[in-house]
C-alpha positions as CSV (number, residue, x, y, z in Angstrom):
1,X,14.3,13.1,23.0
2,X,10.7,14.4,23.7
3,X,8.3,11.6,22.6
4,X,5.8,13.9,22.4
5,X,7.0,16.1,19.6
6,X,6.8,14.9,16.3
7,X,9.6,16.5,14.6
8,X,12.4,15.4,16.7
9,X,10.5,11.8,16.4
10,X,10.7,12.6,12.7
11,X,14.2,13.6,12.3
12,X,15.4,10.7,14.3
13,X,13.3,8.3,12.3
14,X,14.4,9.4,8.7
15,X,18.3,9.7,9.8
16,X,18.1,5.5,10.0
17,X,18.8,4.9,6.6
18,X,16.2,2.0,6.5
19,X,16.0,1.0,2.5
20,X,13.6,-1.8,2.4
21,X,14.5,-4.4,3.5
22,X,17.2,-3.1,6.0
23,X,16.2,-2.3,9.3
24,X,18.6,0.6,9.4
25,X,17.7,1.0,13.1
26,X,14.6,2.7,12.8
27,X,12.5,0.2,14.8
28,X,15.5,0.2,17.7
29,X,14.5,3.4,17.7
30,X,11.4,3.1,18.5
31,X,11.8,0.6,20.6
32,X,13.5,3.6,22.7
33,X,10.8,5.6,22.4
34,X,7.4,3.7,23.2
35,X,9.0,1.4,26.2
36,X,9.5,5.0,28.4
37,X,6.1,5.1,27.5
38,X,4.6,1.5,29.2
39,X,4.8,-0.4,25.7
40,X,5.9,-3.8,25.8
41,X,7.7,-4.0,22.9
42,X,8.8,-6.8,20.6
43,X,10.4,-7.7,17.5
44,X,9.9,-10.6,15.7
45,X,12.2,-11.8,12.1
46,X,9.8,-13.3,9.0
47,X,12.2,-15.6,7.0
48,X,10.7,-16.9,3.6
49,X,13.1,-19.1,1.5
50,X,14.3,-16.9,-1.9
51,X,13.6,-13.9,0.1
52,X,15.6,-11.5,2.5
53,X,14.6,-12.2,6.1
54,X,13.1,-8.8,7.7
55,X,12.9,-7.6,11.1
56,X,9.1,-6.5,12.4
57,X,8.2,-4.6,15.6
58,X,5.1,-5.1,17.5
59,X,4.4,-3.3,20.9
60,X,1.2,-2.9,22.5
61,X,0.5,-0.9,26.0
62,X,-2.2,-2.3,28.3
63,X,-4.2,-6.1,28.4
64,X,-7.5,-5.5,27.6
65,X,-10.2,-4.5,25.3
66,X,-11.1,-2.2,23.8
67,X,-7.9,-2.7,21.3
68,X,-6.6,0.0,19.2
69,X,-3.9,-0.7,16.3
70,X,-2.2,1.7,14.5
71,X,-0.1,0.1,11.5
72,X,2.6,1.3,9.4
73,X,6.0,1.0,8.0
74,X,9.6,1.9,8.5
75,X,11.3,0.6,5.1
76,X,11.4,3.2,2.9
77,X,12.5,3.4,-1.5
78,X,16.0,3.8,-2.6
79,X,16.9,7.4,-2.5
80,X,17.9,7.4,-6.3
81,X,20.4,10.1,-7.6
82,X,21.7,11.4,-4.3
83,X,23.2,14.2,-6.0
84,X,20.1,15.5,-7.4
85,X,18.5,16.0,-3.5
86,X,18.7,19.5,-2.4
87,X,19.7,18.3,1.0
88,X,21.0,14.9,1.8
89,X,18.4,12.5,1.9
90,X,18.9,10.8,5.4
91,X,19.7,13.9,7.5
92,X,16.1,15.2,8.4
93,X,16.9,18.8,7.1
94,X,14.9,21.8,7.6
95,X,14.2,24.7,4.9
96,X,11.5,26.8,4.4
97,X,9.3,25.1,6.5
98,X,9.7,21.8,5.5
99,X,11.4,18.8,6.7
100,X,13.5,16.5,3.6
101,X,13.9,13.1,3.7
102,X,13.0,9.4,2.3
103,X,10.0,8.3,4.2
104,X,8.8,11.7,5.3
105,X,5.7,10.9,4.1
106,X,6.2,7.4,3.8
107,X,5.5,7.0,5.8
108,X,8.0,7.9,9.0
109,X,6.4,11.1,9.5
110,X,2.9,9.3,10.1
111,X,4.2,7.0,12.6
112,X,5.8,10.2,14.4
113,X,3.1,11.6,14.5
114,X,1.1,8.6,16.5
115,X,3.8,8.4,18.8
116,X,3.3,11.8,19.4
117,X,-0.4,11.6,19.8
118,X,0.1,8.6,22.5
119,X,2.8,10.0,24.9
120,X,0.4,13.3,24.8
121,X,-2.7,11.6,25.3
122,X,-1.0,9.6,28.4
123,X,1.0,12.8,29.5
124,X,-3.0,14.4,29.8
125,X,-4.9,11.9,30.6
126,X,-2.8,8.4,31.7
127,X,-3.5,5.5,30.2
128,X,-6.3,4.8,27.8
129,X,-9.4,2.8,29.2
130,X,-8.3,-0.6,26.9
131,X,-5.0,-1.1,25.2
132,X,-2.7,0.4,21.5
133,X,-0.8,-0.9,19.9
134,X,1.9,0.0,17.2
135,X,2.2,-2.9,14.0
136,X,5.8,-1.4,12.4
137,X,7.0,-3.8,9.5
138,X,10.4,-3.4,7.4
139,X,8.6,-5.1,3.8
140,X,6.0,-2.8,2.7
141,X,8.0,-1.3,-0.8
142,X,9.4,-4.1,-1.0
143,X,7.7,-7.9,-2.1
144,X,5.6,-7.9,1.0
145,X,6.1,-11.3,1.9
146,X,8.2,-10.9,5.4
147,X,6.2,-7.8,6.5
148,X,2.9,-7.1,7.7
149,X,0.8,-10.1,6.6
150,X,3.2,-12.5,8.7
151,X,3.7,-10.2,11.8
152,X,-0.2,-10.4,12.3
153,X,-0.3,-14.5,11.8
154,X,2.8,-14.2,14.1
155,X,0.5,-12.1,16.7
156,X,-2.9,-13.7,15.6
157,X,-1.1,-17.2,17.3
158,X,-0.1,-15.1,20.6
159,X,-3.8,-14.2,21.5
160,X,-3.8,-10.8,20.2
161,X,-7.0,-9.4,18.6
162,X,-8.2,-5.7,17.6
163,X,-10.8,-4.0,17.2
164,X,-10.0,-1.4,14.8
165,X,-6.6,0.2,12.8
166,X,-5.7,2.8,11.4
167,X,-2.7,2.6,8.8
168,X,-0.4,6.2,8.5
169,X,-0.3,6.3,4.9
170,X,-0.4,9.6,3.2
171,X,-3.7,9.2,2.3
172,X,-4.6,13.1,1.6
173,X,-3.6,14.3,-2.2
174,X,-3.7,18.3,-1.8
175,X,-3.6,19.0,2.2
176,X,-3.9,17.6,4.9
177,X,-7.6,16.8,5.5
178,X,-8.2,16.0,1.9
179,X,-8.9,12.2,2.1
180,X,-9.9,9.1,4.4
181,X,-9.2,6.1,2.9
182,X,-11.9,3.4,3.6
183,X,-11.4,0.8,1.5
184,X,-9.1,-0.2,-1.1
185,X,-9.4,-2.1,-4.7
186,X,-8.5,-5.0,-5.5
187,X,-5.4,-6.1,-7.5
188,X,-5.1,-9.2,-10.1
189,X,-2.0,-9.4,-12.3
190,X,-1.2,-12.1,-14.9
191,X,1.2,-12.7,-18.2
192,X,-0.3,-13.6,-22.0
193,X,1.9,-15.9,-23.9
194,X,0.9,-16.2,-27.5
195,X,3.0,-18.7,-29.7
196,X,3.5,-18.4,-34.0
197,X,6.3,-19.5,-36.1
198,X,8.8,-17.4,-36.6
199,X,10.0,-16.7,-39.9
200,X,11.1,-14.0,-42.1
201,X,9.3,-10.0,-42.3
202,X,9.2,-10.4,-46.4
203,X,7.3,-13.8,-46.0
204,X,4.5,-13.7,-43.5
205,X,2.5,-16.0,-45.3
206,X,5.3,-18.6,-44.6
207,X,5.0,-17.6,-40.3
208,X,2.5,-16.8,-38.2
209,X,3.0,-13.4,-36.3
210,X,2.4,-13.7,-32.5
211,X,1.9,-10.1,-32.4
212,X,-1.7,-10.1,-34.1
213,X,-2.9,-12.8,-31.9
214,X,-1.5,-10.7,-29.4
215,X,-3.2,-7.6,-29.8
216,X,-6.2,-9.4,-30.5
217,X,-6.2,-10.7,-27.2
218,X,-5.0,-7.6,-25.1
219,X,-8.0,-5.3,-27.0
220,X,-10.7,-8.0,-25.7
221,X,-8.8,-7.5,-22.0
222,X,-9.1,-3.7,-22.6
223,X,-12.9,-3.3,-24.2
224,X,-15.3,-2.7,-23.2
225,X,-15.2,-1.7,-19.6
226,X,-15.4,-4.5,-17.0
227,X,-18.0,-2.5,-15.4
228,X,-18.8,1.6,-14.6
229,X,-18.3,1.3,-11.2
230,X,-20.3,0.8,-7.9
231,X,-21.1,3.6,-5.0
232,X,-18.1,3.2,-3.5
233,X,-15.8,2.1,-6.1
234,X,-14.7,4.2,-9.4
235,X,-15.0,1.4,-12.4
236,X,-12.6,-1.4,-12.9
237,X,-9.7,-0.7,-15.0
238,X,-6.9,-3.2,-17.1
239,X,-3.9,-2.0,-18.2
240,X,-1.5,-3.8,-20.2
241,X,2.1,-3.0,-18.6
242,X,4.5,-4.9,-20.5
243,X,4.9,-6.5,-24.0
244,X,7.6,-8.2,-25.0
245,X,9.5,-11.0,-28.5
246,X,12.7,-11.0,-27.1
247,X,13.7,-10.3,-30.9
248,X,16.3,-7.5,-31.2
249,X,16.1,-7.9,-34.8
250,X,13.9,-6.0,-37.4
251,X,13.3,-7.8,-40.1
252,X,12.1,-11.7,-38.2
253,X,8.7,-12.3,-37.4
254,X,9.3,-14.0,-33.9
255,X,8.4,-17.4,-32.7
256,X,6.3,-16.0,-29.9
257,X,5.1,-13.0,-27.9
258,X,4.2,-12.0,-24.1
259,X,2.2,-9.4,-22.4
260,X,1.5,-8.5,-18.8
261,X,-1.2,-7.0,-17.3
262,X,-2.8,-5.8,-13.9
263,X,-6.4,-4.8,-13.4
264,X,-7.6,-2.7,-10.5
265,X,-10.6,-4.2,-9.6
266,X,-14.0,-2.7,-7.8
267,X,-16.5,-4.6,-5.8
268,X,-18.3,-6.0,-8.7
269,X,-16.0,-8.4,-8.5
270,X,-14.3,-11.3,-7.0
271,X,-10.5,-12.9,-8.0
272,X,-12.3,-16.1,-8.7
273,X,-15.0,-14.5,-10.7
274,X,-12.8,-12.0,-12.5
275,X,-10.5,-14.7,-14.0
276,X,-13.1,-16.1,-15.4
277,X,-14.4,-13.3,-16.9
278,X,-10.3,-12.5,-18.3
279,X,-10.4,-16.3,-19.6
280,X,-13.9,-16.0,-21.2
281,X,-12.9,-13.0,-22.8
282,X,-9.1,-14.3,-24.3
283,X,-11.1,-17.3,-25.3
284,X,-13.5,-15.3,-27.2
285,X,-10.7,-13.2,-29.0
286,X,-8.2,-16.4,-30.1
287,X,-11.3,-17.4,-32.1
288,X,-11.6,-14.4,-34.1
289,X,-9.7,-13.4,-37.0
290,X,-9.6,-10.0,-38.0
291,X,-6.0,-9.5,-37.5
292,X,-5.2,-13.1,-38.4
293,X,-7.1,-13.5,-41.4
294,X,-7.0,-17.3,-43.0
295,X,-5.4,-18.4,-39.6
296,X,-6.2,-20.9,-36.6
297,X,-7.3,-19.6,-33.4
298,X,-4.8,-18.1,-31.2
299,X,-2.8,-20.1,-29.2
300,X,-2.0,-19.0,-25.8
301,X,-0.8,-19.6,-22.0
302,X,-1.5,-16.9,-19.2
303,X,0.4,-17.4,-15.9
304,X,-1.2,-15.6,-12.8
305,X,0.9,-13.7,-10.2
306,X,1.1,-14.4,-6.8
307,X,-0.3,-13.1,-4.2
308,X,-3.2,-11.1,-5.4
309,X,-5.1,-8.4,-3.2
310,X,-8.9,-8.6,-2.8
311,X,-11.2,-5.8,-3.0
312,X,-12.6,-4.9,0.6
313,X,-14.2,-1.6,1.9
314,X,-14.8,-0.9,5.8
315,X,-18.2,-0.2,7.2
316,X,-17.7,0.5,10.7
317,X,-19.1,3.6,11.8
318,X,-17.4,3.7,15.1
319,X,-13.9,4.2,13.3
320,X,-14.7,6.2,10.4
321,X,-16.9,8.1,12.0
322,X,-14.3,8.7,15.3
323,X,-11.7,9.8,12.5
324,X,-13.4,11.7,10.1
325,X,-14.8,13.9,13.5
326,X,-11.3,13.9,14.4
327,X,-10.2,15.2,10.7
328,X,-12.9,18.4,10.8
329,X,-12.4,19.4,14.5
330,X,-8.7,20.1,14.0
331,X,-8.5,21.0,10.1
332,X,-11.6,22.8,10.2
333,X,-12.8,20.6,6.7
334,X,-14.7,17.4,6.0
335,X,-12.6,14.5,5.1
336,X,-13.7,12.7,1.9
337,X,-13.9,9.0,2.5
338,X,-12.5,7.6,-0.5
339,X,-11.5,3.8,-1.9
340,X,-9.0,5.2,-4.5
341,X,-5.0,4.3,-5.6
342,X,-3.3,1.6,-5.1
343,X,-2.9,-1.2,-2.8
344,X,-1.8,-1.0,1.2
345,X,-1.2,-3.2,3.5
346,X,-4.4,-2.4,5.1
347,X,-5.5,-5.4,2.7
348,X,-3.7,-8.0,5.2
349,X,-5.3,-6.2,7.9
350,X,-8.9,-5.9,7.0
351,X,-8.4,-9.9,8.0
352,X,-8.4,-9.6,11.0
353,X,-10.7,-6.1,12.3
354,X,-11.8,-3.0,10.6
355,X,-9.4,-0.6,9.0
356,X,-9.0,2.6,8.0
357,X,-5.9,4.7,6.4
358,X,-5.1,7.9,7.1
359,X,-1.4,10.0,7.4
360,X,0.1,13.2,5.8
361,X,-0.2,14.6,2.0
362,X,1.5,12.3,-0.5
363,X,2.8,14.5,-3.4
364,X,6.5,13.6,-3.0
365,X,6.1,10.1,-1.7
366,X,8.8,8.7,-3.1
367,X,10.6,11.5,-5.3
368,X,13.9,13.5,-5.4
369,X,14.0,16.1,-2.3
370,X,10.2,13.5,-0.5
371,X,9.6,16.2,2.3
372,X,6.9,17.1,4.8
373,X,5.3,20.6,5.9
374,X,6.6,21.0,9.4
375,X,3.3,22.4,10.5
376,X,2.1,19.8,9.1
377,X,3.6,17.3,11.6
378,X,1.7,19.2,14.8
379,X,-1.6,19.2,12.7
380,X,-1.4,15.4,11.7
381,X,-0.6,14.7,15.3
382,X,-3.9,16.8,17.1
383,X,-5.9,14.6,14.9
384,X,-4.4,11.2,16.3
385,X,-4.5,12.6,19.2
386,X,-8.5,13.8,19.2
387,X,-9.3,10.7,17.9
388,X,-7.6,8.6,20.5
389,X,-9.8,10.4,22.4
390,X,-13.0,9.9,20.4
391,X,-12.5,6.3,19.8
392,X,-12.3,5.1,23.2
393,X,-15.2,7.4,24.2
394,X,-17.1,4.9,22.3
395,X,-18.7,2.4,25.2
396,X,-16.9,-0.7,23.9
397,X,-14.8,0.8,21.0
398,X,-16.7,-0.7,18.6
């Protein structure tokens, strides 16, 4: 194989049927690939009682500073319906300019494409004047506890620091160019218990229906807005996701009722401010009684979720501005810098140096017949490539 050409690196990547968390021999491959290249490459296993234990790869080429990382995963999403897939979806099939195949965008073709950049930039120029290094985890679409967040402790505790990353996700919406992400929101989730009495539909006044309270809660969650946004953030924004009796039958009131919820938070905020703001709100709704007329406050529990990702946005100029330079000299267009979607796990990174996110269009992340422009492939990888070359022009890489 020809490390430096990103669709063979592609093909070979999405024909390891790695479905989180299975390592399905995508980072043996590229363990192949990046030791011709001088990487010294290891793998390391994150074990977590409850969970599956899940194989990591980290490799790194040269000792000192300045430190580059670039970050991604090989795990990909079930496939769904295979039978619905216009070509089978792990054998890296070409038509009409496009290559099919889960994690072609998500985000196999990204990392391609960086191997790519590398083994070109050291085929032209040796070497770079510091070290890179690749961060490849098998649990990003899957819980995210054996992935990325423990291979950095794991490296964190061998002496290894960096100075900036760049994560491969398809970051750009309409083509490629579109979109740099620079920051990310933050992510609180929790779960509304409301108790009543259950009791018959005909005879409310003998129960108390847990729904009212409910809603009366998961308004006040709702409205108003937690804020209208920042300069870098659009506004915060709840959204109830799940409500739930457990009564299959029509005519009981039931005992009780639940409701989840997940709020994608701006820089307004912190986790530890914004629960208080949730609790100060709830508390402020049981009281009322507009849709509990004659009735006691509401009674209610709320359980957070685990593992909840903070708001952060990077600010070094170095990076963004080595990328974004990178963007427009090969696509021609000014890359917005944007802090929009969902949550990466750029937010265990930004931990531990600046970080950045950037890879191929995302429309079919993740759907029947995910595929990637081919051309696509070669453009992606002259922009790693120009700005491997424009980040370590920087005097210190910093």
């Amino acid at each position: 194989m020809t490390t430096t050409d990103p669709v063979a690196n592609l093909a070979a990547l999405i024909r390891c049927p790695s479905v989180t968390p299975a390592e399905g021999g995508a980072l043996s491959l590229l363990d192949t690939l990046l030791s011709p290249l001088g990487f010294a490459v290891e793998k390391m296993v994150a074990r977590e009682a409850g969970t599956p234990d899940v194989e990591n790869l980290y490799a790194r080429l040269g000792t000192e500073g300045p430190h580059l990382m670039f970050a991604g995963h090989t795990d990909v999403v079930p496939v769904g319906d295979e039978a619905a897939w216009s070509h089978p979806p792990f054998s890296a099939e070409i038509a009409g300019g496009e290559m099919y195949g889960r994690g072609a965008v998500d985000m196999k073709g990204g990392i391609a494409c960086f191997v790519a950049a590398i083994a070109r930039h050291i085929e032209k120029h040796g070497k770079p004047q510091g070290s890179v290094s690749f961060l490849i985890t098998g649990d990003e679409e899957g819980p995210s506890i054996n992935g990325t967040s423990k291979l950095l402790e794991w490296a964190a505790t061998k002496g290894e620091t960096w100075d900036a990353c760049v994560v491969g996700e398809p970051t750009n919406p309409d083509q490629l160019g579109d979109m740099i992400k620079i920051g990310r929101r933050g992510s609180l989730s929790g779960r509304i218990t409301v108790h009543g009495v259950q009791g018959h539909a005909a005879y409310p006044h003998l129960a108390d229906n847990p729904i009212r309270g409910l809603l009366q809660l998961t308004h006040a969650l709702m409205h108003p807005p937690f804020d209208h946004g920042t300069d870098n953030f659009q506004p915060s924004n709840l959204e109830v996701t799940t409500v739930d009796t457990g009564n299959a039958a029509t005519n009981v009131i039931p005992a009780r009722a639940t409701a989840a919820f997940n709020i994608r938070f701006n820089d307004t905020w912190t986790v530890e401010n914004l629960r208080t703001e949730i609790i100060r709100r709830l508390d402020a709704a049981a009281a009322e009684g507009e849709l509990r007329p004659d009735r006691s406050p509401v009674k209610y529990e709320i359980v957070w979720a685990d593992r909840p990702a903070h708001v952060f946005l990077t600010r070094n100029n170095a990076l963004i501005s080595s990328l974004s330079g990178a963007v427009e000299a090969v696509t021609g267009q000014e890359p917005k810098l944007s802090t929009t979607g969902g949550t990466s796990d750029a937010r265990f990174i930004k931990d531990y140096c600046p970080v950045v996110e950037f890879g191929l269009v995302g429309q079919t992340m993740h759907m029947v017949d995910e595929r990637v422009a081919v051309a696509d492939l070669e453009t992606l990888t002259r922009i790693y490539e120009t700005f491997i070359e424009r980040w370590f022009a920087h005097a210190d890489g910093k």
